[in-house]
C-alpha positions as CSV (number, residue, x, y, z in Angstrom):
1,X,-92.8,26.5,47.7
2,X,-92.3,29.7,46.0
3,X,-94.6,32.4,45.4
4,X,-94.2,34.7,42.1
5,X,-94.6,38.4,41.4
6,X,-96.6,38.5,38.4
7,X,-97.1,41.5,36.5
8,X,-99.5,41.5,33.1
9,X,-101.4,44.0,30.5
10,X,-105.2,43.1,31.2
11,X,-106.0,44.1,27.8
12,X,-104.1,41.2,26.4
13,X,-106.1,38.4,28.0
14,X,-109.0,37.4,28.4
15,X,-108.8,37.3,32.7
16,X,-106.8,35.5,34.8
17,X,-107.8,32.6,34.7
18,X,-110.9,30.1,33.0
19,X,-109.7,30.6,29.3
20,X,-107.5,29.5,27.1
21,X,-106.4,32.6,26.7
22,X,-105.9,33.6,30.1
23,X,-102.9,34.5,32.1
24,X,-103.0,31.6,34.3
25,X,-102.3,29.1,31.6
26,X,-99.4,30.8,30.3
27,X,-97.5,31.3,33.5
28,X,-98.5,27.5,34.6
29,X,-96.7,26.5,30.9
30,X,-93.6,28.1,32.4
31,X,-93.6,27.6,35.5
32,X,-94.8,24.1,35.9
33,X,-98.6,23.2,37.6
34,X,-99.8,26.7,40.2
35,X,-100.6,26.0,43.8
36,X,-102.7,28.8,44.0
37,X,-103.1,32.9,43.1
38,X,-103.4,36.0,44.7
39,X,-106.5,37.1,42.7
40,X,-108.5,36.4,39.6
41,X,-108.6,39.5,38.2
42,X,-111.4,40.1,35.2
43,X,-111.0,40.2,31.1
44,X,-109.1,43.5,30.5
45,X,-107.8,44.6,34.1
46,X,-103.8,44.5,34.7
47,X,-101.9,44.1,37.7
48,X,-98.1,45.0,38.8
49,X,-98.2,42.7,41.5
50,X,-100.8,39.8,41.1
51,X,-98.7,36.4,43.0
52,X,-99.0,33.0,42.0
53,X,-97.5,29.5,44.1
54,X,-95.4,27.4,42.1
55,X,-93.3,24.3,44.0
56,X,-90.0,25.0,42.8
57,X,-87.4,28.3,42.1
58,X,-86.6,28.4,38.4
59,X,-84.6,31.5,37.2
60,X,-86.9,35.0,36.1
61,X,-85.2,35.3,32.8
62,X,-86.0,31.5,32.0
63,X,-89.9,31.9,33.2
64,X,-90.0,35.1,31.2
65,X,-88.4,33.7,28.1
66,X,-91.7,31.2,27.9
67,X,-94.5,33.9,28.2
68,X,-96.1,35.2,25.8
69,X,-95.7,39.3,25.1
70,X,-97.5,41.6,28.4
71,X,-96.7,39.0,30.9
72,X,-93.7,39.7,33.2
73,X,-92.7,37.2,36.7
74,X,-90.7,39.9,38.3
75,X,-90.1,38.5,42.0
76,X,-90.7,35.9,44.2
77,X,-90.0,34.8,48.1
78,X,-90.0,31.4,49.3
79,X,-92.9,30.6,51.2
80,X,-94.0,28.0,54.3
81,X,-95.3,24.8,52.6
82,X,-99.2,25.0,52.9
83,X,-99.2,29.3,51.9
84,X,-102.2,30.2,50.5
85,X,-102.2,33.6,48.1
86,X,-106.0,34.2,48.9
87,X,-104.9,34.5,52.6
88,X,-103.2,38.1,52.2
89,X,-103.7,41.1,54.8
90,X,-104.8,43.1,52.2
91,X,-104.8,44.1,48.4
92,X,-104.5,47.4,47.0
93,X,-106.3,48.4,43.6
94,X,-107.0,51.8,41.5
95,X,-109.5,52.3,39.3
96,X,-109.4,55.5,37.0
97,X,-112.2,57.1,35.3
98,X,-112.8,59.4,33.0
99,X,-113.7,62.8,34.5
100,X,-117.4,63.5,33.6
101,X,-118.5,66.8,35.9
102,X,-119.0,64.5,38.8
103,X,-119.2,66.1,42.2
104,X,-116.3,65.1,43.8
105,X,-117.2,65.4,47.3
106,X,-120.2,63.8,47.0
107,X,-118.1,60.5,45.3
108,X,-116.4,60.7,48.8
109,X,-119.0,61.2,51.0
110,X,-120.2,57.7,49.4
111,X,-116.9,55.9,49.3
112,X,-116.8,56.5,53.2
113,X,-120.1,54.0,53.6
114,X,-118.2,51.3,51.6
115,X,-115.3,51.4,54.3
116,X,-115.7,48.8,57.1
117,X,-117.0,45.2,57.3
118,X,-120.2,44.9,55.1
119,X,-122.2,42.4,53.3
120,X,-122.0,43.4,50.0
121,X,-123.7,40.8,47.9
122,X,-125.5,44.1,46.0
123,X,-122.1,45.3,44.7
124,X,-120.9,41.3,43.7
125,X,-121.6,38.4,41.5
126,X,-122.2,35.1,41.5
127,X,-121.2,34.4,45.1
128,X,-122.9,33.2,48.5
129,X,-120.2,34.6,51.0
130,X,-120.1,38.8,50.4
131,X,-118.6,39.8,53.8
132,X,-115.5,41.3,53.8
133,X,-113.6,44.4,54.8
134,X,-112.3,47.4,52.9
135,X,-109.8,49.6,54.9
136,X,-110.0,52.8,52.3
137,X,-111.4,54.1,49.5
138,X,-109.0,57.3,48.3
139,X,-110.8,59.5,45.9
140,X,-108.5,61.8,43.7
141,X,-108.8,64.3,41.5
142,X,-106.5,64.2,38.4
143,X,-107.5,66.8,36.7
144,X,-109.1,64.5,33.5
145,X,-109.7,61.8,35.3
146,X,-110.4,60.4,38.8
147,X,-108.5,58.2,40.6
148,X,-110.4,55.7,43.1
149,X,-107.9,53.8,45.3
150,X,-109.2,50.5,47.0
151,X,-107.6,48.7,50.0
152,X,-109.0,45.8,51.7
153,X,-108.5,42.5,52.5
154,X,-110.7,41.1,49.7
155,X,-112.9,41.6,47.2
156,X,-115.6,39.6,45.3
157,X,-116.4,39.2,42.3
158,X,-117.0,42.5,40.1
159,X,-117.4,44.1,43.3
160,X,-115.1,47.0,43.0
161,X,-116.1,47.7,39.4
162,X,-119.8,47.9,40.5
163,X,-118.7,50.0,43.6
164,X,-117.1,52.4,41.1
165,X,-120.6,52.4,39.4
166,X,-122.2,53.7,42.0
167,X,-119.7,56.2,43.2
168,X,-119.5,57.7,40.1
169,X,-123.6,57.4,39.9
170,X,-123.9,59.0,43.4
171,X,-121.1,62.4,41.5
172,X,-123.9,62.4,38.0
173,X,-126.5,62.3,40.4
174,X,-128.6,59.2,39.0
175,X,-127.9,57.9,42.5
176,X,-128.6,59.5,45.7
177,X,-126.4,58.9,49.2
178,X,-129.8,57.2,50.7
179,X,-130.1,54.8,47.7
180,X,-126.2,53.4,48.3
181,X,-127.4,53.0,52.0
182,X,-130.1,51.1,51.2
183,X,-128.5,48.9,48.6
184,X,-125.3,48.4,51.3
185,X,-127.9,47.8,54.4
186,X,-130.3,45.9,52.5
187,X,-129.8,41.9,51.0
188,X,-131.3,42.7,47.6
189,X,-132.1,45.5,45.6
190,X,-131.5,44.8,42.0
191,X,-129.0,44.9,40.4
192,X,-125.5,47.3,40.4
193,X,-123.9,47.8,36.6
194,X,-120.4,48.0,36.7
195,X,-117.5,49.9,35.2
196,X,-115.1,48.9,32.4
197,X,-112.8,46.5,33.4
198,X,-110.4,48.6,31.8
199,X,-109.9,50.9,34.1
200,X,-108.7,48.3,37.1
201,X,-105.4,47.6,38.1
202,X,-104.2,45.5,41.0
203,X,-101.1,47.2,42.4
204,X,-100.1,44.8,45.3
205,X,-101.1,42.2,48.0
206,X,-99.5,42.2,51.5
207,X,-98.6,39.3,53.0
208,X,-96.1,40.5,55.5
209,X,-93.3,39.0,53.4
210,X,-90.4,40.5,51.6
211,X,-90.1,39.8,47.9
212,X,-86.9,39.6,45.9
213,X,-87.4,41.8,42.7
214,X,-85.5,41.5,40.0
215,X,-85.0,45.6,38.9
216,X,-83.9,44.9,34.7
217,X,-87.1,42.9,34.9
218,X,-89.1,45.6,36.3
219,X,-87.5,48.3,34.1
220,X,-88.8,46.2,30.8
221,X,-92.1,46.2,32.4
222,X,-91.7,50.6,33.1
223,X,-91.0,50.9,29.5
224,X,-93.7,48.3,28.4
225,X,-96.5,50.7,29.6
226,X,-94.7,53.7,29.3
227,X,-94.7,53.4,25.8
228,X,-98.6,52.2,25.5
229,X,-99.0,55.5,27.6
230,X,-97.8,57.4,25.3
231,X,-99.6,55.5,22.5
232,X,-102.7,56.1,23.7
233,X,-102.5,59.9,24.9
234,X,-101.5,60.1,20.8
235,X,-105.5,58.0,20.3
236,X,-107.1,60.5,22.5
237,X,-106.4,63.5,20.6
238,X,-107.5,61.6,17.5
239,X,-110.7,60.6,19.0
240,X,-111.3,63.8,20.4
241,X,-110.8,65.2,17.1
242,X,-112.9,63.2,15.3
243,X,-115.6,63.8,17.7
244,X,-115.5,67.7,17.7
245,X,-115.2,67.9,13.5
246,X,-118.4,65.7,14.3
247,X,-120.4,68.0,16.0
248,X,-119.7,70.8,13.7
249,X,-122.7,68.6,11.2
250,X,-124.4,68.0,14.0
């Protein structure tokens, strides 16, 4: 069994997986029926290092000449027969928002009651089963934008997005520190919006195993989103514009 390093531009697909136009169907087109994945990351958030189980090695330049444009198999590492990708030691994601005048310290103060072993059925959807553990919740400041980073060892469904809510809630102060408490302490208390899928990336899941990477792989993928990066600072500006010739008739 082999498991893959996927990498993949969330706004390009519509999830991981449970569409036609999800990322799952295209890899399993090149890479023959999966045995399992890592994560099923929502409609619109990317990964760098999402892994999926095929039963076979086929060469990365062959898998990659088969996907479709913002999909990339990067690596891989043969596995014991019977892995399982959901069984990792723990997943790393970052989430970045928009800096609004949120009080920082008062994001961290509630990111440090997320860390731990919790039943957080409040802050997921759909499922039975909420317990789990996060190890850390980094809060950054990058100047225009904040950067939550997430490590665990797994998270439910929409639950960091509707964590991220309520951090950034808790900084606007529409949400006080006592109302997270509650909502973490208690098995139902409506529910918890959450934030644009956009703004979710998956960097990595440990399994305790190395990966072979292939590097002129990786550097397509670097200048991939470099260049959207630079695409999209260029769309800021012209949204900001357009709003501030707005308010001049308002």
């Amino acid at each position: 069994m082999i498991a893959y390093l996927v990498a993949y531009d969330g706004s390009l697909f519509y999830g991981f997986t449970g569409h036609e136009r999800s990322v799952e169907p295209a890899l399993a087109r090149a890479l023959g029926p999966l045995l399992g994945r890592g994560s099923r990351t929502d409609p619109g958030v990317s990964a760098l290092g999402n892994v999926v189980v095929a039963r076979s090695l086929k060469p990365l330049g062959q898998i990659n000449a088969e996907l479709p444009r913002g999909v990339w198999v990067w690596g891989y590492a043969e596995v014991p027969e019977g892995f399982n990708p959901r069984r990792a030691r723990a997943r790393t994601y970052v989430y970045f928002a928009p800096y609004r005048g949120e009080d920082l310290g008062l994001v961290r103060e509630a990111a440090s009651l997320f860390v731990g072993t919790h039943d957080y059925r409040n802050f997921a959807k759909g499922v039975r089963d909420a317990v789990t553990t996060i190890y850390s919740i980094e809060v950054e400041d990058r100047g225009a934008y904040i950067e939550i980073a997430f490590r665990g060892k797994g998270f439910r469904n929409k639950m960091l997005r509707k964590i991220v809510w309520a951090l950034l809630a808790v900084g606007r102060g529409v949400l006080g520190i006592d109302d997270v408490r509650r909502l973490l302490e208690s098995g139902g208390g409506g529910p918890v919006p959450s934030a644009p899928a956009e703004g979710l990336v998956l960097l990595s899941i440990d399994y305790g195993i190395e990966f072979s990477a292939d590097r002129a792989i990786l550097t397509k993928i670097y200048r991939y989103f470099l260049n959207k990066y630079y695409i999209y600072l260029s769309l800021s500006r012209v949204y900001e514009k357009i709003t501030e010739e707005i308010l001049k008739w308002l």
